[in-house]
C-alpha positions in Angstrom: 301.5 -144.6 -20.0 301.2 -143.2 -16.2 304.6 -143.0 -14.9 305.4 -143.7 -11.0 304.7 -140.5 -8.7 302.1 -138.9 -10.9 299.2 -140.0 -8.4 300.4 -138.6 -6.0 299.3 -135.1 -6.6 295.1 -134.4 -6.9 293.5 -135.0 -10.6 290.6 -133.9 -12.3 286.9 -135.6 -12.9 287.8 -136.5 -16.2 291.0 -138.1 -16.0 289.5 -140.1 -12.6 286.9 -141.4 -15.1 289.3 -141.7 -18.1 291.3 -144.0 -16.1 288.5 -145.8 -14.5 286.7 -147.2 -17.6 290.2 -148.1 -18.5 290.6 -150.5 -15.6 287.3 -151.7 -15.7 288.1 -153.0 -19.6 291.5 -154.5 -18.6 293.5 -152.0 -21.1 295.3 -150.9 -18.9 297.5 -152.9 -16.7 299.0 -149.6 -14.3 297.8 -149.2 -10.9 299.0 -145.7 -9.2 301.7 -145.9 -10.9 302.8 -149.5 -10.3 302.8 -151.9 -13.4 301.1 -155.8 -13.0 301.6 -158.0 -15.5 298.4 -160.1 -16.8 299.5 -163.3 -15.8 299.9 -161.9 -11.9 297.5 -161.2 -9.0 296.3 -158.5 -8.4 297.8 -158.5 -4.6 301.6 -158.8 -6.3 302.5 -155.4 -7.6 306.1 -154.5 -9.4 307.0 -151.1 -9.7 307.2 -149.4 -12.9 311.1 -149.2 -14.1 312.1 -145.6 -13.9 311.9 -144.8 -10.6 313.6 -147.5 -8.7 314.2 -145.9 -5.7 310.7 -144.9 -4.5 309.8 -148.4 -6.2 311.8 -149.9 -3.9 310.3 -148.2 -1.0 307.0 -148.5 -2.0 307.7 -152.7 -2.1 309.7 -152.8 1.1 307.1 -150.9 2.8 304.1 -153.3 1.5 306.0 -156.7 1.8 305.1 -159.9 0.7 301.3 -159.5 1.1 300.5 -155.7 1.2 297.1 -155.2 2.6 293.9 -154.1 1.0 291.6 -151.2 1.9 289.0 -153.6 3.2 286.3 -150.4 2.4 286.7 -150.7 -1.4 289.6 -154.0 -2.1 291.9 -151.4 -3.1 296.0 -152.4 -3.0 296.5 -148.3 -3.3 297.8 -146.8 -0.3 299.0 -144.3 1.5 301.5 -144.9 5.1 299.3 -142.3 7.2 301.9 -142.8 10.5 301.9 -145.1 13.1 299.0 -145.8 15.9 300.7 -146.9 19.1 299.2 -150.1 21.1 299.9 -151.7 23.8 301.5 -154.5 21.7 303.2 -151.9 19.9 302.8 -149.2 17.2 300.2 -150.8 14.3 301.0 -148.6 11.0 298.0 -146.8 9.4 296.4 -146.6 6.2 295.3 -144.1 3.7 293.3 -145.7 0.5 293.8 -143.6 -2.4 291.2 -144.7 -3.7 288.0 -144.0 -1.8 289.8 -142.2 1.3 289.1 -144.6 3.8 291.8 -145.0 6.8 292.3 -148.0 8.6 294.8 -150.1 10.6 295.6 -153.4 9.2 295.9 -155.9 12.4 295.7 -159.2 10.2 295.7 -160.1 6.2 292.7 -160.0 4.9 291.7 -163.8 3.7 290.4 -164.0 0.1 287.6 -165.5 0.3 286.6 -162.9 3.5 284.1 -160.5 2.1 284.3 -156.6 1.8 282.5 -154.4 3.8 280.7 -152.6 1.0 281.3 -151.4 -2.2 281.2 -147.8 -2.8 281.8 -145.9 -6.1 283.2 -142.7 -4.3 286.7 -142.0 -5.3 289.4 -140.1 -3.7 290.3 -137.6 -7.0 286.5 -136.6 -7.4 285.9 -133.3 -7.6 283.2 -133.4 -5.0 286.3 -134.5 -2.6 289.0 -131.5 -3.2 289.6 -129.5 0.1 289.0 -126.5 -1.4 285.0 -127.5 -2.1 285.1 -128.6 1.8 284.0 -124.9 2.9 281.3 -124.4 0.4 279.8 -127.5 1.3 279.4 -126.2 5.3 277.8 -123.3 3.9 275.4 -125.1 1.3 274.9 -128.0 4.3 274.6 -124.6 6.8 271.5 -123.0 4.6 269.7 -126.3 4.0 269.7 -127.0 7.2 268.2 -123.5 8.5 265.8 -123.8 5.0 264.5 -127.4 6.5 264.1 -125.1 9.5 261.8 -122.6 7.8 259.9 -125.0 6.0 259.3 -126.8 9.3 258.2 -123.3 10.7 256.0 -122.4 7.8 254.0 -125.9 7.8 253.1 -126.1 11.6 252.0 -122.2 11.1 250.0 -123.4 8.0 249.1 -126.2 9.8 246.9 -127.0 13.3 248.9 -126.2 16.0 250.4 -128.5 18.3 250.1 -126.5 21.9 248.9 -128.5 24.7 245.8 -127.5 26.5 248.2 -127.2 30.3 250.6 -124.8 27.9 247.7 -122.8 26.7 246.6 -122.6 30.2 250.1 -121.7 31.5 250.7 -119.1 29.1 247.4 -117.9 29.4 247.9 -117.5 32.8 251.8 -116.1 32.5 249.4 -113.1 30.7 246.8 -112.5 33.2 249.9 -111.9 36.1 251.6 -109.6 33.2 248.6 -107.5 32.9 248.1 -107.0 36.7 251.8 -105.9 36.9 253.8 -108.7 38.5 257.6 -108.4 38.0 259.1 -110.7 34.7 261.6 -112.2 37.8 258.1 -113.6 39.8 256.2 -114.8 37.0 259.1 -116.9 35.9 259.3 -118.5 38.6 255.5 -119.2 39.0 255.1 -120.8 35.8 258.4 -123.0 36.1 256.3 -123.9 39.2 253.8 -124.8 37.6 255.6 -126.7 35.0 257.0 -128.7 37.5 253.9 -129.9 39.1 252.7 -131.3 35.4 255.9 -133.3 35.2 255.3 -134.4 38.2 251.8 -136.2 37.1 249.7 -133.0 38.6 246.3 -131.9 36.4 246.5 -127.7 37.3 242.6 -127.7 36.4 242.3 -130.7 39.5 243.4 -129.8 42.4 242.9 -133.2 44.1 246.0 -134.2 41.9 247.8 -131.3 42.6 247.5 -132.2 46.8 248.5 -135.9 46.1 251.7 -134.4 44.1 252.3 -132.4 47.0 251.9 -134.9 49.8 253.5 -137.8 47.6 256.7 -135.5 46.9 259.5 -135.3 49.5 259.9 -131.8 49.5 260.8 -129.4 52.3 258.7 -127.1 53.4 259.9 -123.7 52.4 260.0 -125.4 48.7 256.7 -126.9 48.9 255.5 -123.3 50.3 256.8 -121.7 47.2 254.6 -124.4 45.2 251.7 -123.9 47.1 251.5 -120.0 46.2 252.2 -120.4 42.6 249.2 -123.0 42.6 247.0 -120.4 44.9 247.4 -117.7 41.8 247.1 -120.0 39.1 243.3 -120.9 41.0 242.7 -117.4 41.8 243.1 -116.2 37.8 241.0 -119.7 36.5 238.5 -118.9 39.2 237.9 -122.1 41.1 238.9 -122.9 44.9 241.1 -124.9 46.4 241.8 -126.2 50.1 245.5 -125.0 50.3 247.8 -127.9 52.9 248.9 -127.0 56.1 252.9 -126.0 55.7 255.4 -124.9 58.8 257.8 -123.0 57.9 260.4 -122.0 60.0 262.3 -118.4 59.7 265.9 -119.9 59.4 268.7 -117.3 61.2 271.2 -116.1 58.4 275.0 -116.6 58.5 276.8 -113.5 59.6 280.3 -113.9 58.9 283.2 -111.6 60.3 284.4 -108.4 59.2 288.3 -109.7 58.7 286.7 -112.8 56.7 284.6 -109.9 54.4 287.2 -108.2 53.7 289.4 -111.2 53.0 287.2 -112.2 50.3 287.0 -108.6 48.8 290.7 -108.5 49.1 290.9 -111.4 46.5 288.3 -110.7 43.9 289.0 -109.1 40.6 288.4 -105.0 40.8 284.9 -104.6 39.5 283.5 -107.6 41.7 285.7 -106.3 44.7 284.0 -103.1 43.9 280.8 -104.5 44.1 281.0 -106.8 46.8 282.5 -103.2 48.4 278.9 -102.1 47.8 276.9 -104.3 48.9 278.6 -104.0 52.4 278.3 -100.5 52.5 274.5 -100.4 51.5 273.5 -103.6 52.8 271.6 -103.6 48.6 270.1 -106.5 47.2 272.3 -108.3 44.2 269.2 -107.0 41.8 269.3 -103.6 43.3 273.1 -102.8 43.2 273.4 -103.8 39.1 270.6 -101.0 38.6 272.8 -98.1 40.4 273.9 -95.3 37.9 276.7 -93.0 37.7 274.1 -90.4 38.5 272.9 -91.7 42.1 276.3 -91.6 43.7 277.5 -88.1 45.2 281.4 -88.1 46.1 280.8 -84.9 48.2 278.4 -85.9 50.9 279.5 -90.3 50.1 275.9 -91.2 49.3 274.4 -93.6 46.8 271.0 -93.2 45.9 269.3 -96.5 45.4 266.3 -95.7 43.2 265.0 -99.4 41.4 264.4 -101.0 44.4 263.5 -105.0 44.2 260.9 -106.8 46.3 258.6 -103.7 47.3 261.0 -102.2 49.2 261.4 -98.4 49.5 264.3 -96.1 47.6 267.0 -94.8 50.4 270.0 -93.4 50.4 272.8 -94.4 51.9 276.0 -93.2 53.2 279.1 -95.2 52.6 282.8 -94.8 53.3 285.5 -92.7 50.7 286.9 -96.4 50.3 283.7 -97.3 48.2 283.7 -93.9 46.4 287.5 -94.4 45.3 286.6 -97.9 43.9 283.7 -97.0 42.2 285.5 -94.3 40.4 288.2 -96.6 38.8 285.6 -97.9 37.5 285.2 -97.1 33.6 282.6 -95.4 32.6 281.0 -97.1 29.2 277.3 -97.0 30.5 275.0 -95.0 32.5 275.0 -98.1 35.1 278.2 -98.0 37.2 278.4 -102.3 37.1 276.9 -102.7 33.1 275.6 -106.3 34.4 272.7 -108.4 35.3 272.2 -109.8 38.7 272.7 -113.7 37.4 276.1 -112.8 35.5 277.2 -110.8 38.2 276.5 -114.1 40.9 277.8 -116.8 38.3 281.0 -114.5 38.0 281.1 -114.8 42.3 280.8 -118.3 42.1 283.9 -118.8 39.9 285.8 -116.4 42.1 284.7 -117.8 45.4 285.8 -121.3 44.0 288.7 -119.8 43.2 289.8 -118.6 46.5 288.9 -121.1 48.7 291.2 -123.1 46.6 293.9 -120.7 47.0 293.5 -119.7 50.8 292.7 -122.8 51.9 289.8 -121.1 53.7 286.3 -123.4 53.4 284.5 -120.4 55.4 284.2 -118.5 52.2 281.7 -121.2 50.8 279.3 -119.9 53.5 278.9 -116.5 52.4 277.1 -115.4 49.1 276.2 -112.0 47.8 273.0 -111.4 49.9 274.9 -112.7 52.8 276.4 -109.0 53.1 273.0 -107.7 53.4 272.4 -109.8 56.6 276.1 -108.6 58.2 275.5 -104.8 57.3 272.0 -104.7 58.8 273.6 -106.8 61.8 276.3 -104.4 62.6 274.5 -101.5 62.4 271.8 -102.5 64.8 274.7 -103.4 67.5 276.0 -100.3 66.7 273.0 -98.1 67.1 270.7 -100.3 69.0 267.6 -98.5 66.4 265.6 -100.5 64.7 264.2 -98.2 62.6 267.5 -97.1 61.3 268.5 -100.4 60.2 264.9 -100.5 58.2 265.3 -97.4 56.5 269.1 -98.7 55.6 267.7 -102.1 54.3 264.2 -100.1 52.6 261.8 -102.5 54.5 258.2 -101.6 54.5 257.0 -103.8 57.6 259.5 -104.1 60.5 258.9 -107.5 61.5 261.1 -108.1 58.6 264.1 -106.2 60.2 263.1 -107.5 64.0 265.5 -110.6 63.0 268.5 -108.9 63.3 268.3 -108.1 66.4 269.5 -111.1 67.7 271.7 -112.7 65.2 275.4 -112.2 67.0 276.1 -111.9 70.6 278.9 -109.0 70.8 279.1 -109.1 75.5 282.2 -110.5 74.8 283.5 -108.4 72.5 286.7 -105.9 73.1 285.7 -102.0 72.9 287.2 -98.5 73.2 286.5 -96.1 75.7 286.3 -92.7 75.4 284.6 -89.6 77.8 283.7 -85.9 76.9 283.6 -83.1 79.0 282.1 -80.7 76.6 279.5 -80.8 73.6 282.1 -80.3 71.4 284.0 -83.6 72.4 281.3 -85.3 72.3 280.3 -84.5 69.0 283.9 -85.4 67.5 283.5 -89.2 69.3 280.2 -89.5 67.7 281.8 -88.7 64.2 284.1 -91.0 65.0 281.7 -93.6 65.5 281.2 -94.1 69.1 278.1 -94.4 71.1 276.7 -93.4 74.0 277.0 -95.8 77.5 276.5 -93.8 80.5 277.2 -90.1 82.5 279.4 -90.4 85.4 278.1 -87.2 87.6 281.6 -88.4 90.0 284.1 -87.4 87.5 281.2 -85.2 85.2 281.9 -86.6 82.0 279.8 -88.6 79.4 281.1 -92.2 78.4 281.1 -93.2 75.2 282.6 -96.8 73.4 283.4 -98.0 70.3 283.3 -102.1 69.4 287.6 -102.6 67.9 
């Protein structure tokens, strides 16, 4: 005899099964605990005598007309707390049974069918909590086993590689072997991938003009296309009548030197640091991840720049004791001073640029991006020397058409200066430490003119 209460705790197989068969023969009349006589049905349930006061819950709580787990017809339940409607909180089910939760809305009719049968009870063993992690692993290694064996059979079997990704790849290897930067030929073949999505036959290059004339593309992008397809001809040997493309040099954005710093000012100290950088060295993003400890002298306030990006030449450049300091609170857990790649270290601007424009209410900030400081440092110091060939050896150009466009990106005539004469050599050699440059002589008052931009 199963007295009230004793289901509620977790039983083994064999009583689970014990108890089932007994059900199942009608010996046994007791239901979790709850007594039914023969002669009543089996939605009317009367609590075992013993217990009253739980009994008495246990009726007040299922009424008249309890409901029934509509997974398995099961009257054995557990209240599993309230959901809340918008006609007001709907109590919710647990079946003891075959663990199935539900909200009972209306009485189930009984002629109204079940759902489906299922034989999977609640007190299995297969069910206990404590089996729950073992079966993540066992699910975990079966998973990763369908894996190998899926692995294993397309190695055993033919393979399954396109003839366009043979000829990609193949390709990928030809610009390896001639010594093309990783960075270029990944962008070449996601080109050329590309240009097969887009209906283009690499080995036709009819189809590959039609994609390019059908596609709205502008014409820097489509120039970009247009070269990847050009190498991809050269290395497969076959010609090709490259379209006509104009594109236009745009002028960069060169932002202010109060709207710089602002920026630094309110990035996080290792990206303040390197943003600090950038503007001193005028470095590429690429180019300033690769500086180590060992290129930057705190005596003479130089930083070697030694893994140069784009075929541009090492330099050295001097930057102010302000970048120095930073760098040095830096810690030291590598031989590189920022420990980073180039697309973590943009990603990681992004989120801080969001950040601040949020916070300063300043929308200008969305306008400048890492490479932006590039274009400001190689602005300034042209308008500060007026030499064009010391702005290339500062930016490591090779051709100096490339550094010709600085030389009108900002109109400083209206700009405030100081002003500032020497008499001597020595004088004059203090205002050009200082910064100042040269304007004029005046042989009236014989003294040399110099002026600073404030």
């Amino acid at each position: 005899m199963i007295e009230a209460g004793e289901e509620a705790g977790f039983h083994n197989h064999q009583d689970s099964r014990t108890r089932q068969s007994r059900l199942k023969s009608g010996r046994s009349n007791e239901i979790g605990g709850l007594h039914r006589p023969p002669n009543q049905p089996s939605e009317m349930i009367i609590p075992v005598q013993g217990n009253s006061r739980c009994a008495n819950e246990a009726a007040q709580s299922l009424g008249s007309n309890p409901p029934a787990c509509p997974e398995c017809g099961s009257p054995r339940l557990y209240k599993d707390g309230l959901r809340y409607t918008g006609q007001g909180p709907v109590q919710r089910w647990l079946c003891r049974s075959c663990g199935f939760r539900f909200s009972e809305k209306r009485p189930r009719a009984p002629s109204e069918p079940l759902q489906k049968s299922s034989d999977w009870h609640f007190n299995m063993p297969n069910a206990l909590l404590r089996d729950c992690q073992v079966c993540d692993l066992l699910a975990e290694e079966s998973k990763n086993l369908a894996i190998v064996e899926t692995r294993n059979e397309k190695a055993a079997g033919a393979t399954s590689t396109s003839p366009v990704s043979t000829q990609i790849l193949d390709y990928a290897w030809q610009m390896k072997k001639q010594g093309l930067a990783e960075s270029t030929i990944k962008l070449r073949v996601y080109r050329l991938k590309h240009l097969v999505r887009e209906g283009a036959n690499l080995m036709d290059p009819d189809s590959v003009l039609t994609v390019l004339a059908t596609n709205n593309w502008s014409e820097s992008n489509k120039q970009i296309f247009i070269v990847a397809y050009q190498s991809f001809a050269t290395t497969h040997n076959f010609q090709w009548k490259k379209p006509k493309t104009r594109v236009e040099r745009k002028i960069p954005f060169i932002p202010s030197e109060e709207l710089v710093d602002q920026l630094i000012a309110g990035c996080g100290k290792k990206m303040a640091t390197f943003l600090q950088t950038l503007k001193d060295t005028a470095a590429r993003t690429a180019e300033a991840t690769k500086i180590k400890w060992s290129e930057i002298d705190e005596k003479q306030c130089t930083i070697r720049i030694n893994n140069p990006v784009k075929g541009s030449n090492a330099r050295i450049v001097k930057v102010s004791p302000k970048t120095i300091a930073m760098i040095n609170n830096l810690p030291r857990t590598t031989e590189f001073v920022f420990n980073s790649t180039p697309q973590n270290m943009r990603n990681n601007f992004d989120k801080q640029r969001r950040r601040l424009i949020r916070t300063l209410q300043n929308p200008k900030l969305r306008d400048i991006h890492p490479h932006t400081l590039r274009h400001w440092k190689a602005t300034m110091e042209y308008h500060r020397t007026k030499n064009i060939k010391f702005v290339q050896n500062i930016l490591g150009h090779k051709k100096l058409e490339n550094t010709d466009v600085y030389t009108h990106l900002i109109d400083f005539e209206s700009d405030e200066w100081h002003a500032a004469h020497a008499r001597n050599l020595e004088e004059e050699n203090k205002l050009i430490e200082a910064g100042f440059e040269y304007v004029r002589y005046s042989e009236k008052d014989e003294v040399a003119i110099y002026r600073k931009r404030k």
